[in-house]
N, C-alpha and C positions, 0 to 999 in steps of 0.2 A: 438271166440276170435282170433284163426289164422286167420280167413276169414277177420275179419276187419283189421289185422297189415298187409294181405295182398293188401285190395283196398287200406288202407293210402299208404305204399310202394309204389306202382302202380300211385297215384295222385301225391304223390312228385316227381315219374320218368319223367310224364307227363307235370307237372307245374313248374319244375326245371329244372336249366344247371348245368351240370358238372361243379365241381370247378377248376379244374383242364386245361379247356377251356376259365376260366376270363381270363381279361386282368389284367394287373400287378396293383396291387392296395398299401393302405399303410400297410397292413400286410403282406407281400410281403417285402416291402423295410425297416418295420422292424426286419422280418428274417434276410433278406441278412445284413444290417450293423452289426446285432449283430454276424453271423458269419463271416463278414467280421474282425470285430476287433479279434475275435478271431482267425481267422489265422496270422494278423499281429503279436500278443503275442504270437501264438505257432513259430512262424520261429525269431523271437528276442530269446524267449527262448532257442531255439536248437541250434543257433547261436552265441550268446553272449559267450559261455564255449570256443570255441575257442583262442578269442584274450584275454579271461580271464587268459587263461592255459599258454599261449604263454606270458604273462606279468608274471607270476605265478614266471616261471622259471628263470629269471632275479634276485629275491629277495631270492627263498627259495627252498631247494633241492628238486625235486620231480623227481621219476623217468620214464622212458617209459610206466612201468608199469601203473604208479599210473597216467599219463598225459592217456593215452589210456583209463584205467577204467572211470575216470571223464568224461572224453568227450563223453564216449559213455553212461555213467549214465542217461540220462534224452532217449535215446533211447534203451535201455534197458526196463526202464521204460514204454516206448509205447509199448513195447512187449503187456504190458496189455489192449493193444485194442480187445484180444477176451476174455476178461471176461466183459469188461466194453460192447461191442455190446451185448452179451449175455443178461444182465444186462438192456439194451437199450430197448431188444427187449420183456424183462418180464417185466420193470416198465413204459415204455416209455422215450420219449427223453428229454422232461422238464425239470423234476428236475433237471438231473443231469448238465444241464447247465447251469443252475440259481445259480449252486455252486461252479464248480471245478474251476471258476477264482479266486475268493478268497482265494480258497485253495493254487491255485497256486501260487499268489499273497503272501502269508505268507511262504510256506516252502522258498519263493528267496529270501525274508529279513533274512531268517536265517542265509543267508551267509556272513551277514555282522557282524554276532555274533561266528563264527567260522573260524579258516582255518586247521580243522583235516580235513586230507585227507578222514578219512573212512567217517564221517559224511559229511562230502562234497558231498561225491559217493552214499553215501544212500537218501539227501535231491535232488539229479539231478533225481534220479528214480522215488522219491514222485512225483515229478517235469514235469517225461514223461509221469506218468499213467493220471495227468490231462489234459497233452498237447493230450492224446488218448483221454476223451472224446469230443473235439471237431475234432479231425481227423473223429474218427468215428459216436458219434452220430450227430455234426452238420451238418457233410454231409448229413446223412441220413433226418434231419427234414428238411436242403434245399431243397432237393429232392423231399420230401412228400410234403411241400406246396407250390412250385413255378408252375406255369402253365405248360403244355405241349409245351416242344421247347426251353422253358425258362431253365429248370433245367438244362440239360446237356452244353451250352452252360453260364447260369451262375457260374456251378462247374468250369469249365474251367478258368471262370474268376478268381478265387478263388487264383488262384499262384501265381498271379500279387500280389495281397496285401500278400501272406507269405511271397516273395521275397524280396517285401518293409521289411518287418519285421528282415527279416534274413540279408540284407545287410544293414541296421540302426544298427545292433548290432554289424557288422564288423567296421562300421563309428565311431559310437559311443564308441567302445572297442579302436580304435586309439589315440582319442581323449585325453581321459581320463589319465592323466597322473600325477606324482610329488608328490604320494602320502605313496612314496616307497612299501614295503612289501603287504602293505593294498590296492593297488591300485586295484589289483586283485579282492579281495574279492568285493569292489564297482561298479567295472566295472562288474561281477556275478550278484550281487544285482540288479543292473537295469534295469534287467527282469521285475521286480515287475510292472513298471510305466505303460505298455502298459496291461498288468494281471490287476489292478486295472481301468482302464479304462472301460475294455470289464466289467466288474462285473460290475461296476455300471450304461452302459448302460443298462445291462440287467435285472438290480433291475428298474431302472426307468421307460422303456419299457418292462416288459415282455413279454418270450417270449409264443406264443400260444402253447397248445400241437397240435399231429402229426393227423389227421384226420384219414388219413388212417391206420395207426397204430390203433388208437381206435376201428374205424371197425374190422382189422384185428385181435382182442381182442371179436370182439361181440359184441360192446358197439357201434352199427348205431346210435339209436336214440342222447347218445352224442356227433362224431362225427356231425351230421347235426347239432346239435346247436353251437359250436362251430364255425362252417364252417358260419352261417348266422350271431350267433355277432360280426365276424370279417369281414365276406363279405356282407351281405346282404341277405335277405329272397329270394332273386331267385336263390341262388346258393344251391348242395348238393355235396353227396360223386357221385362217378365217378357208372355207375349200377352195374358191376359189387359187390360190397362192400355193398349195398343195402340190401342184405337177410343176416338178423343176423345168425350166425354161433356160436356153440360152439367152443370158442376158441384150438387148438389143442398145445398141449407142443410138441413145434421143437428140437429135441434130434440134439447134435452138430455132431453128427457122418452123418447124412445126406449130409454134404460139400463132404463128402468121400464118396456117394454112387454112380453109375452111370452114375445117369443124373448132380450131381454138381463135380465129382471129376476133369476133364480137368481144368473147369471155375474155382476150388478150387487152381489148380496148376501152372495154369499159370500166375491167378490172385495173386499169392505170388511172385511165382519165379521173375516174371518180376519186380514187386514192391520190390524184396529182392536185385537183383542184381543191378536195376538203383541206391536204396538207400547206398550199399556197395560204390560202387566211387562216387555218389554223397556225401554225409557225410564224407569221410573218408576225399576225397581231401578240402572241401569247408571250413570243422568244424577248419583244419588242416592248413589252405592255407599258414598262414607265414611257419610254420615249413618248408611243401614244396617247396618253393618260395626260403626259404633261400639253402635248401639242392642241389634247378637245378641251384645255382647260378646267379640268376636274380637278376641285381642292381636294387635300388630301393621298397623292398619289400612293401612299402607301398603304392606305387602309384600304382605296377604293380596287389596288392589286390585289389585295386578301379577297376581299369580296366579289371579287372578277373570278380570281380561279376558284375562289367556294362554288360559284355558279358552273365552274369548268364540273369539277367532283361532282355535284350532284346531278350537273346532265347527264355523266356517265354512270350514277345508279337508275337514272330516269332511263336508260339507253338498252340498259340490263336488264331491269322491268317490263319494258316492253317487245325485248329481242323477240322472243318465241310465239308474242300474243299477234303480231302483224309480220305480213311475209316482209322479206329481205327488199323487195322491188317498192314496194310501198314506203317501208324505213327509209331507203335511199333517196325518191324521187321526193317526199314529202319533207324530207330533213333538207336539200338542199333549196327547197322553192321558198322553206322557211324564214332558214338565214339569211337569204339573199331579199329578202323583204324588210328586215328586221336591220342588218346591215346599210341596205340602202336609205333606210328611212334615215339614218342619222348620217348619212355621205348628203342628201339631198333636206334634209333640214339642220341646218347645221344652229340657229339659232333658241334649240331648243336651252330648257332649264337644265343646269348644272345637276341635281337629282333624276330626273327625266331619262336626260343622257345616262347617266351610270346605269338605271331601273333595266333599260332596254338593254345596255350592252352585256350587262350580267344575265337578260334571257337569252341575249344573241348566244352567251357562252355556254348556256345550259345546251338551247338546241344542237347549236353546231356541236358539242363535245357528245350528247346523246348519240351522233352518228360515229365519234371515236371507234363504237363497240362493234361496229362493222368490218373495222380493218383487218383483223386476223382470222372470224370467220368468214367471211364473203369471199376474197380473194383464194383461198384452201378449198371452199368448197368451188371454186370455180374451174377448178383443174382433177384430174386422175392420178393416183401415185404416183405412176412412171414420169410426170410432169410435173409435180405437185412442186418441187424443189425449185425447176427451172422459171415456172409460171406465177409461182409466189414472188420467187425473187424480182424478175421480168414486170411485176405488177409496183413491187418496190421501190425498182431504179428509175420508172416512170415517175413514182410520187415524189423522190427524192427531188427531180426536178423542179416538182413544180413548190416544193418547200422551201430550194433554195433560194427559186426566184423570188418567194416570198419574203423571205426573210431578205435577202438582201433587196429587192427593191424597197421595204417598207421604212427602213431610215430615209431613202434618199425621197423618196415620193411624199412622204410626211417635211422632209425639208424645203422639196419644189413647192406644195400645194398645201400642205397642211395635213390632219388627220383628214380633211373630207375627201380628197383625189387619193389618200391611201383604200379608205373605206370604199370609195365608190370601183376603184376597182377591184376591190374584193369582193362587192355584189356582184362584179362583168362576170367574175371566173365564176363562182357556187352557179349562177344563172346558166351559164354555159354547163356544166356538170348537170345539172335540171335538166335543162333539154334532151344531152346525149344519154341519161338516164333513162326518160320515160320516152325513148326510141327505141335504148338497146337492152337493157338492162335486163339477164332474163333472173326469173324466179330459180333461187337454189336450194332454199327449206324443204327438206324432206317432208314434213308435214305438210307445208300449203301444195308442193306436186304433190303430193299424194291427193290431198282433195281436189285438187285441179286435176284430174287423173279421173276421180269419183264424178266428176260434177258431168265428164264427157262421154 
């Protein structure tokens, strides 16, 4: 019996190509839109609380407190991206994204049936733990089904449409007006439109399960079918994946062993400290805008996140042309200079200040394009789910402390003690970068490989 599951093996090694070496087919492009829309719905969702919170306070008393806790509720809520990989990596990645838009899609109408602040803070959490399964498991099923070359180069793509997403919910949050008290709770609610969208492309197209996942399960024989009713009878799993394995239970404590704790720490730290001034300033941007005294708070928003958008094509541009360690160490020593200059001269001109803070937004968002490849390629499949998640729950934190300390520190001090510790952290990120950060580009190892 072994001896025949070994020649079939063997003849399918033989009479097959690696799936993984097609060229882009229609299973393929409909991975990529279904997590395409779902990152446009996760950056509307994390962004929309914003200009929600910022309309909020015009009608109805809410205080630092209670603006800081909301805003950081739906990241908060991402925290739970390492139960949900965990979760990814024992059930697989399917299910769970065939459902958490609906999910997500119903807890944001509920804010048009409520304005308790606690319920508010508790329906944003519900709100981030579904915006984590597509942080973490859509990445990961990208990954597993896109071809070699494709996946890390289309992760990257990936921030251009949350961008779109997150800066439609600043447009969109402007917009919306004349509805006194209740405008807020509307302008909240309209989360739901692009959540209901992504769910029902992916009720219409479903999505395939992970290939490699299922081998990495044991389950060869239905990964290959899988892999041939979507691709074709000459395609299979990659050889390695080929000899069925008893599947092995990955204890999470292995991120901390050894060989994963560096890639455990730096894949946080860096993802912890970009997301602290990223979130804190972006989620926040009128409060800020109002506190550096910039006339115009609305226009000079526009032109804040136009500079977000185009750092993240500037980001794309140059993913492939500079290794991953150099993007990293060189994009946070940046900000945090750029940053700093307007915490420590706070007297500059009204133009000035914007001119900088729209490069600050360029730079700091060019490293956006990091988040989804760096962190994936920092891990092995067997860990991929747990270690992306693991990198996530770390960043969550340091998001929400962003976002909720940035009302009240902008209250204590003004925008300059907000900004200035937003230099402390990117600075700090800088350091632990150009200590630990190792090189994960296939391309630069490989010439780092040639060079020795």
């Amino acid at each position: 019996m072994e001896n025949n599951t070994q020649t079939t093996r063997e003849k399918i090694i033989k009479t097959k190509k690696n799936y993984k070496r097609a060229p882009l087919m229609p299973v393929h492009l409909r991975v990529m839109i279904a997590v395409i829309l779902g990152q446009i719905a996760c950056g509307y969702a994390l962004g929309i609380s914003g200009t929600a919170l910022s309309n909020a306070a015009k009608y109805i008393d809410i205080s630092d407190l209670w603006t800081g806790l909301i805003g950081a509720g739906s990241l908060i809520g991402l925290a739970g991206s390492l139960l949900i990989g965990r979760l990814s990596d024992k059930i697989g990645r399917r299910q769970l994204l065939m459902i958490n838009m609906y999910i997500l899609a119903g807890l944001t109408l509920i804010h048009l049936l409520t304005a308790n602040l606690l319920l508010t803070f508790i329906i944003r959490i519900g709100i981030g733990l579904m915006i984590a399964v597509d942080y973490t498991v859509g990445n990961a099923l990208l990954t597993e089904w896109l071809p070699k070359g494709e996946d890390s180069k289309r992760q990257s793509h990936l921030l251009i449409y949350w961008t779109i997403g997150f800066i439609l919910s600043y447009i969109v949050g402007t917009l919306i007006t004349g509805l006194g008290a209740y405008t807020w709770q509307l302008i909240i609610a309209t989360g739901a439109v692009p959540a209901i969208i992504t769910a029902l492309f992916r009720s219409f197209f479903p999505l395939p399960a992970s290939p490699t996942w299922l081998a990495s399960k044991g389950k060869v024989k239905k990964a290959n079918k899988i892999i041939s009713k979507h691709m074709g009878h000459k395609w299979r799993l990659p050889k390695r994946f080929m000899k069925k394995k008893a599947p092995k239970d990955i204890a999470w404590g292995i991120l901390f062993s050894k060989k994963y704790l560096r890639r455990t720490l730096v894949g946080g730290i860096f993802y912890a400290c970009q997301a602290f001034s990223f979130f804190g300033i972006s989620i926040f941007l009128p409060i800020l805008l109002s506190s550096m005294n910039i006339t115009g708070g609305s226009i000079s928003g526009i032109i804040y996140n136009g500079g977000m958008f185009v750092g993240v094509l500037f980001g794309i541009f140059i993913f492939n042309k500079i290794s991953r360690r150099t993007f990293l160490v060189g994009n946070f020593l940046t900000s945090a200079v750029l940053i700093g200059i307007m915490a420590l001269v706070p007297g500059l001109d009204s133009m000035i200040k914007l001119s900088i803070f729209t490069i600050f937004a360029i730079i700091l968002s060019s490293g956006l394009v990091l988040d989804y490849p760096y962190p994936t390629e920092l891990f092995g499949i067997k860990v991929r789910g747990t270690g992306v998640g693991t990198c996530i729950t770390i960043s969550r934190f340091g998001a929400a402390a962003g976002t909720f300390l940035l009302p009240v520190l902008t209250n204590i001090g003004g925008a300059k003690l907000a900004m200035l510790v937003c230099a402390i952290v990117l600075l700090f990120a800088f350091i632990v970068c150009l200590i630990w950060a190792p090189e994960t580009s296939p391309k630069f190892i490989k010439a780092e490989q040639n060079n020795n």
